[in-house]
N, C-alpha and C positions, 0 to 999 in steps of 0.2 A: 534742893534736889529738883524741884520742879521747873525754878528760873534755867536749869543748867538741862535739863532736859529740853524745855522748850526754844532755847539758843540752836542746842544741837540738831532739832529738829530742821530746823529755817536755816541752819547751815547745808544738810543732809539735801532740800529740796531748794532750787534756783525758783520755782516760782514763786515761794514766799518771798522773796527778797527782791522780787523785781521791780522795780517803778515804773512810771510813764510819766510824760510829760507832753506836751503839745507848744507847737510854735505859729501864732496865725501873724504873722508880722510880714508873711509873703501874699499873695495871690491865693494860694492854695493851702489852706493848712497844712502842717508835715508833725509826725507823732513820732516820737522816740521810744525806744525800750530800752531802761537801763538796769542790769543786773549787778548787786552790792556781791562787793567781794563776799569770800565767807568768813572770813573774820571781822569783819565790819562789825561794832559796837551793837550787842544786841538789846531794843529797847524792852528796860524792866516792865515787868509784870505789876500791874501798879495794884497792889494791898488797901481793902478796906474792912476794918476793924468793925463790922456791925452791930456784930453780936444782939440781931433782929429773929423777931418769927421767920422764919427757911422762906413763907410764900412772899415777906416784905424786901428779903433779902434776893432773892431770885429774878422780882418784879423791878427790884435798883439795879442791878447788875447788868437783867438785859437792857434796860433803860439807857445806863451807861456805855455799854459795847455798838448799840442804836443809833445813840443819839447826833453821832457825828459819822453821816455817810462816808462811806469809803471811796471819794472822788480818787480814781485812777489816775488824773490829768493831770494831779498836782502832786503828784510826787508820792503819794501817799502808799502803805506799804498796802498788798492785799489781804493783809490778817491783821485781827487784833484780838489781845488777851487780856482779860482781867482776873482777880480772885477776891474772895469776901467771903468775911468768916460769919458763922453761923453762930457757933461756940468755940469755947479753947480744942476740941478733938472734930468740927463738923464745919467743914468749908464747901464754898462752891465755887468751879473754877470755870469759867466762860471762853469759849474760843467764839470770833466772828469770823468767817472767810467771805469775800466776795466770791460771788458767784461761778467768775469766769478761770478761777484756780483751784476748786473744789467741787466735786461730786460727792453724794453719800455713800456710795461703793469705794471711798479710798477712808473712808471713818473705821473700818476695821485693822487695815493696813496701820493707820496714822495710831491707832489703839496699840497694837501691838510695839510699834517702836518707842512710843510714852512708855510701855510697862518694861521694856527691856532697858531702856537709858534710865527712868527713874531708878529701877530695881537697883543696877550698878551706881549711880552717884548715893544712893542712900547705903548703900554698902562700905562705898568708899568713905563715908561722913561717918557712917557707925564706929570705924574701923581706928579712925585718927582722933576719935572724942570720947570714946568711952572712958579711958586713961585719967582723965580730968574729971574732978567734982567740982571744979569754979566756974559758977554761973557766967563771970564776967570774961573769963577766961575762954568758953568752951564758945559762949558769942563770936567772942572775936577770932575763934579759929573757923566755925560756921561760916563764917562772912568771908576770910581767904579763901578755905575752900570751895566753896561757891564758886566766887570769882576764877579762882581754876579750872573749875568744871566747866562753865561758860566758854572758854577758851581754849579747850580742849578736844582737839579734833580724834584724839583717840577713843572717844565714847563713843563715838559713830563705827569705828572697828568693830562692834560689837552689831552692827547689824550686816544684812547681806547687802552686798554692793551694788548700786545700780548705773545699770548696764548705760541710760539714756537719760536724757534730761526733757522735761516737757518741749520748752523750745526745739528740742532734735524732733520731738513726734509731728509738732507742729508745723516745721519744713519739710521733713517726709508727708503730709500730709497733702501740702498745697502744691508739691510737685506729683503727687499722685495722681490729682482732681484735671492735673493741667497735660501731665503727659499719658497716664496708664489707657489703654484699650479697655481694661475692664474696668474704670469709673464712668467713660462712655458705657458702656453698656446695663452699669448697676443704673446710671442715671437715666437710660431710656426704658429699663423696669418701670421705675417709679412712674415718670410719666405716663406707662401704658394702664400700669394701673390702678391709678388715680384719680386721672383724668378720663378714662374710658374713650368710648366711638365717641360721643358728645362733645367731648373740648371744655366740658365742661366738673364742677367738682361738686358731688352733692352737699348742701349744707341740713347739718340735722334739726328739725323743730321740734323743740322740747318744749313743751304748752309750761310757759313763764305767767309769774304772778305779772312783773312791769313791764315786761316787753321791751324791744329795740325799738331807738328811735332813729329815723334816716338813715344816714350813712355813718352817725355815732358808733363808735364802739364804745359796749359795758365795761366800767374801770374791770378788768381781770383782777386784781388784786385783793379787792375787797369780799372776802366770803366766809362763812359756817360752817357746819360741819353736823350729821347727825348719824350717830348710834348705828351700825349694821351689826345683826346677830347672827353669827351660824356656831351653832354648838357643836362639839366635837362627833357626837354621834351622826350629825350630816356631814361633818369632815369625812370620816368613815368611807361617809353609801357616797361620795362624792369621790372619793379616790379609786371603789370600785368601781363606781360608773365611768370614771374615766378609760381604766381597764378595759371593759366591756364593749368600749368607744375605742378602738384601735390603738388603744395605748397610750390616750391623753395622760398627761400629768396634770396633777389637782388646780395647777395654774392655767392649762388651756381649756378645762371644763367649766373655770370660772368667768374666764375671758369669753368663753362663748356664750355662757350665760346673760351675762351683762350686755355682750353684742343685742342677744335676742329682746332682752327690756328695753333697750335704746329702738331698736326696731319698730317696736310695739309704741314704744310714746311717739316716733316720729310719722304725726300724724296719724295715727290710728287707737281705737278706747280701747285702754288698758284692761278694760274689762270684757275681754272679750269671749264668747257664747261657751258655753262647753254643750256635752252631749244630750245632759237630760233638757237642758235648754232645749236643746231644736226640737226634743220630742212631743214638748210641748202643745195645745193647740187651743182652742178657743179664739175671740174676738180679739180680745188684748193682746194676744203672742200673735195674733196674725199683723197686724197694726204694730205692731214691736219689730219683726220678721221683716214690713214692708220699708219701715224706716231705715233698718238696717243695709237692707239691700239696697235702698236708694244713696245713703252715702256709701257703699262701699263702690257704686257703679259711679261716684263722684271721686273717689283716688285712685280708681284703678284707670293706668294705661289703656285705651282703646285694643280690645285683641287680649288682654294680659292680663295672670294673674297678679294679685295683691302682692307686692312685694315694698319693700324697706330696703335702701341703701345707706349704710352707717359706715364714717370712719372712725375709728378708736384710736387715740395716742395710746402708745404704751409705750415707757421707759427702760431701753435695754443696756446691758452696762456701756458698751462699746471696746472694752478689753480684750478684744481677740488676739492681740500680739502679746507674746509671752514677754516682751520686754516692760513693757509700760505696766505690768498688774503691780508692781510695788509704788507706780508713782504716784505723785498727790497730781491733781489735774481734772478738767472739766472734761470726761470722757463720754457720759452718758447722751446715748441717742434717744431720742423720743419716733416711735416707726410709728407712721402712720396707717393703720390696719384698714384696709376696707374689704366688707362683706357684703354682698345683696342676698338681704334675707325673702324669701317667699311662706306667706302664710299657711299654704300646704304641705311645706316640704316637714319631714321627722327629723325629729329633735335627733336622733344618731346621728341625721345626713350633716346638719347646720355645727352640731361639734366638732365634727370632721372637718367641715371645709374650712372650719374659723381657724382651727388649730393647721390644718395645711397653709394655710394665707399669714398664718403668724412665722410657719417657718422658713418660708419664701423670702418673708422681711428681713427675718434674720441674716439669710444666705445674701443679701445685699444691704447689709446693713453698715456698708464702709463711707458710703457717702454718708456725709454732716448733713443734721435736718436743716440747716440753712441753706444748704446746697439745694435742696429739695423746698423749699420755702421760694426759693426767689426763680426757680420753674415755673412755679405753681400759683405766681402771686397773680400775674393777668387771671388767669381760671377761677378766684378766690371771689367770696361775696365779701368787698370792704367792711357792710355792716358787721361781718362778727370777729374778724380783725385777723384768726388764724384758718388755716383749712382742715381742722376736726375742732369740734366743740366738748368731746367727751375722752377719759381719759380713766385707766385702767391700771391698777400696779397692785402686787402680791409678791411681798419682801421677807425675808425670813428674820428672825428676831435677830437685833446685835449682840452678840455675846459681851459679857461683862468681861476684863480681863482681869485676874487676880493679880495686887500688887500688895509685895510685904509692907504687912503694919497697916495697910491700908482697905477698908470698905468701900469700893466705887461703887455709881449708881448713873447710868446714863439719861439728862434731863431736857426738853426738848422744852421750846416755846410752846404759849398755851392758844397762840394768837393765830387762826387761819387765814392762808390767802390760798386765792383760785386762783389758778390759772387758765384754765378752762371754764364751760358750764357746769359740767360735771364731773368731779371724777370719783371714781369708785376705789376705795385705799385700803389693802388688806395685808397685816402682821400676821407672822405663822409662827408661832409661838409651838413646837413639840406636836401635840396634835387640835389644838386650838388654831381658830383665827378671829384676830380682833381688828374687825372693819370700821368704816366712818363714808361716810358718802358726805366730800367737801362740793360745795357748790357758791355758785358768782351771786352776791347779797344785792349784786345790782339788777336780778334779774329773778329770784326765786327767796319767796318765803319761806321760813324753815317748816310750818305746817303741810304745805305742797310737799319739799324733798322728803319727809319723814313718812308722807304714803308713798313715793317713789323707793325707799328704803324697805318698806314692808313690802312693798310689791317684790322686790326683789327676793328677799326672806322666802312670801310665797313661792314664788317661781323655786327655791333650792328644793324646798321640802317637795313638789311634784316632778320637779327633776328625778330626785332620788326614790322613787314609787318604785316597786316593780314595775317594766313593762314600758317604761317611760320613753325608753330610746324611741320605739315606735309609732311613741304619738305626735300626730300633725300639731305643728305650730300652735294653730288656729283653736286647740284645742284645750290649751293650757292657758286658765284662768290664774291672772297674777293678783287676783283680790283677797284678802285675805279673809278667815271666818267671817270674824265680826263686821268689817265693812260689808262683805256678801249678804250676813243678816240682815247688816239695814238698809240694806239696798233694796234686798228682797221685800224689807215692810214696808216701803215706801212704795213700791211698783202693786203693792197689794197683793201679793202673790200667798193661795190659800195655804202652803207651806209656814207662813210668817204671823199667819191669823190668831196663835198662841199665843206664840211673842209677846203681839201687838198687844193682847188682851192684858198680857202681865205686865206690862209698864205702868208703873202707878203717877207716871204724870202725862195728862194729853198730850197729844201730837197736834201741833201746828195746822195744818191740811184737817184736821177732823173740830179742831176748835173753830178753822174759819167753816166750816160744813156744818155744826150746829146752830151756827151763829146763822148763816142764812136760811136756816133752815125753820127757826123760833123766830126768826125779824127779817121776813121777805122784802119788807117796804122800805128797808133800814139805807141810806146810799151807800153801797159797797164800792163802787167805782169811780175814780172822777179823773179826767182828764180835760185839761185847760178847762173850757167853760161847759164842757159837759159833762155830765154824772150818770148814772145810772144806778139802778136796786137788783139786788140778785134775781128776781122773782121775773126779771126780765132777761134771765141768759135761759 
């Protein structure tokens, strides 16, 4: 049932079936596209008998569907499928697609037509084998049938017909970019603003553990992933606040959120004053106060206040034409969102505008981010390879489809890669969300990202306050409790003096202060040929 499902499937869509090949035997390479009939011999599902632990089995399989790239040039199909049994009733069944014939918004689509073509060939197998008690017998009618089934282009009658084929979207597409008046125009959008009065495109500094080197670019590929928590009761005061916020939905309140973190890191301490802070006053706040104001008169514009300009990838489906939402294909656009955040502006004002500049993208969101890419590449800093480093997405759960006789369970690899610096990944599970903040391992520790993650955390829960919309930027501490504590004990602030008292093991800074303090004459300092004793600072 499943071989004959999956036949029908790759009959059903021309881009599974397509090859390419290349010819460099001229001057100029020349590339071919070659589309396999639909009856064309469809290659079996190749079975592995493991009857392994589910994580040994799982860890072969992807190994197996991996291990031999899917070279486009040579002929090779763009899918590949395997299955490996777990037990005699617990299998796992692996699809690979290349990249450039699949998006994750057509995995519900491709779900549904597995459960309707399975359902019917398992139907039709039940229907002609029950009859039979011989094992040897009921085989070899399993095995004709099958082969039927594979061949059988009436199984696809049982789905809705599709109207167009990837290839048709794909020439509609490239005569759109070439003739339409309004791809000129979505296309001087983007440039206007992107690029701004400057000519130029900001790039965002996210204080990295390794840093860039030259004109390197960080392998994108390689990256972690860590933990983000919002509990449903902040799902709640988040979907109100969006309300409250001209009608965001929970996904532009979260997008603005994020906007304003990336803000706050790009170039400015995430730990930034709140109110009793400034009320503050003595020597040390004023010396605290002084410093402060001295870098902040070091990032700010001449004339201007503090502001942050941030671009956000965010992944939109690209499906806007009613024809193409059944087809399998690489649809999905990445809009690049930019906001110029200002440190005084209210957290209402900055939901707003993020969530307006999110749907502007939208309303031009028919040009290909490559189209937008190779505008954009003179304007681009070589060293970070794309023009946004951070990247945003808040996906709703995949529905399971029920098939008779059968328990599915949707299984995803356990292995991260970046593609950006950062990007922030949120399931919306009913009224949960279960997030992960993935990040580039060539550039960031997982101890760094996992306070970038809490900081975020903080920022929901003051988000969601009463009273929140109203508060300045500049206002909203992203530290959390406990860092705040010890932040506090370390800056020695009399609020911490408790604290401090209650730790039953010294602090660092007060062992080196006893120490100078019992052994004046003791050398505390030594650089190259000279030293010095405390008793002398």
């Amino acid at each position: 049932s499943l071989q004959a499902s999956k036949a029908s499937i790759v009959r059903r869509h021309e881009i599974l079936r397509t090859c390419y090949s290349s010819d460099h035997s001229g001057l100029i390479p020349t590339f071919k596209q070659l589309i396999l009939p639909p009856m064309s011999p469809a290659e079996l599902v190749p079975f592995f008998p493991c009857n392994e632990p589910f994580e040994k089995v799982k860890s072969f399989l992807t190994s197996h569907c991996s291990k031999r790239p899917l070279d486009l040039l040579d002929g090779t199909p763009p899918v590949r499928f395997a299955i490996a049994s777990i037990s005699p009733q617990d299998y796992l069944f692996a699809v690979l697609f290349h990249h450039i014939v699949y998006d994750g918004y057509a995995f519900e689509s491709l779900g549904r037509e597995l459960h309707n073509l399975y359902s019917a060939a398992l139907k039709r197998i039940q229907s002609q084998t029950q009859a039979t008690c011989d094992s040897a017998l009921a085989s070899e009618m399993l095995s004709k049938i099958g082969s039927q089934l594979e061949n059988d282009e009436e199984m696809e009658g049982r789905l809705p017909h599709l109207e167009i084929q990837y290839a048709d979207y794909a020439v509609w597409q490239q005569r759109w970019l070439e003739e339409s008046a309004e791809a000129t125009r979505q296309l001087e959008f983007w440039k206007d603003t992107l690029m701004g009065e400057d000519g130029r495109l900001p790039v965002l500094t996210i204080p990295s553990d390794k840093g860039r080197s030259g004109n390197v670019v960080v392998d994108g590929h390689k990256g972690g992933a860590v933990e983000v928590k919002i509990g449903s009761e902040e799902v709640r005061k988040l979907r109100v606040l969006g309300q409250e916020c001209g009608g965001s939905t929970l996904f532009g309140v979260m997008l603005g959120l994020w906007t304003i973190l990336l803000s706050r890191l790009n170039g400015n301490d995430i730990c930034c004053c709140d109110e009793d802070e400034e009320k503050e006053g003595g020597g040390r706040e004023e010396g605290k106060e002084r410093r402060k104001e001295e870098g902040r008169r070091k990032r700010e514009p001449r004339g201007e206040e503090e502001k942050s300009d941030v671009i956000v990838g965010v992944p939109f489906h690209g499906r806007t034409k009613r024809e193409v939402e059944g087809l399998v294909g690489y649809f999905v656009k990445v809009l690049p969102v930019r906001n110029r955040v200002k440190m005084n502006e209210r957290l209402g004002d900055v939901l707003k505008r993020v969530r307006d500049n999110y749907l502007a993208c939208i309303a031009n969101s028919d040009i290909p981010t490559p189209s937008i890419a190779n505008v954009l590449r003179r304007a681009s800093d070589p060293s970070v390879g794309s023009f946004f480093q951070a990247m945003f997405s808040l996906d709703s759960v995949i529905p399971t489809l029920p098939i008779p006789g059968i328990s599915a369970q949707l299984l995803s690899p356990q292995s991260e890669s970046a593609l950006v610096d950062l990007s922030l990944e949120f399931v919306e599970d009913k009224d949960n969300l279960r997030g992960k903040l993935v990040y580039n391992s060539g550039l960031f520790d997982p101890a760094s990202v996992a306070q970038y993650a809490r900081a975020f955390e903080t920022l929901v829960k003051q988000a969601t306050q009463p009273g929140s919309l109203d508060l300045p930027l500049k206002h909203l501490t992203m530290v959390s409790t406990e860092m705040k504590l010890l932040l506090d004990q370390w800056a020695g602030e009399a609020s911490s003096r408790s604290f401090t008292r209650s730790l039953s093991v010294p602090l660092l800074h007060h062992i080196v202060q006893r120490t100078c303090t019992s052994s004046p004459d003791l050398i505390a300092l030594v650089y190259g040929r000279s030293s010095s004793s405390s008793h002398k600072w």
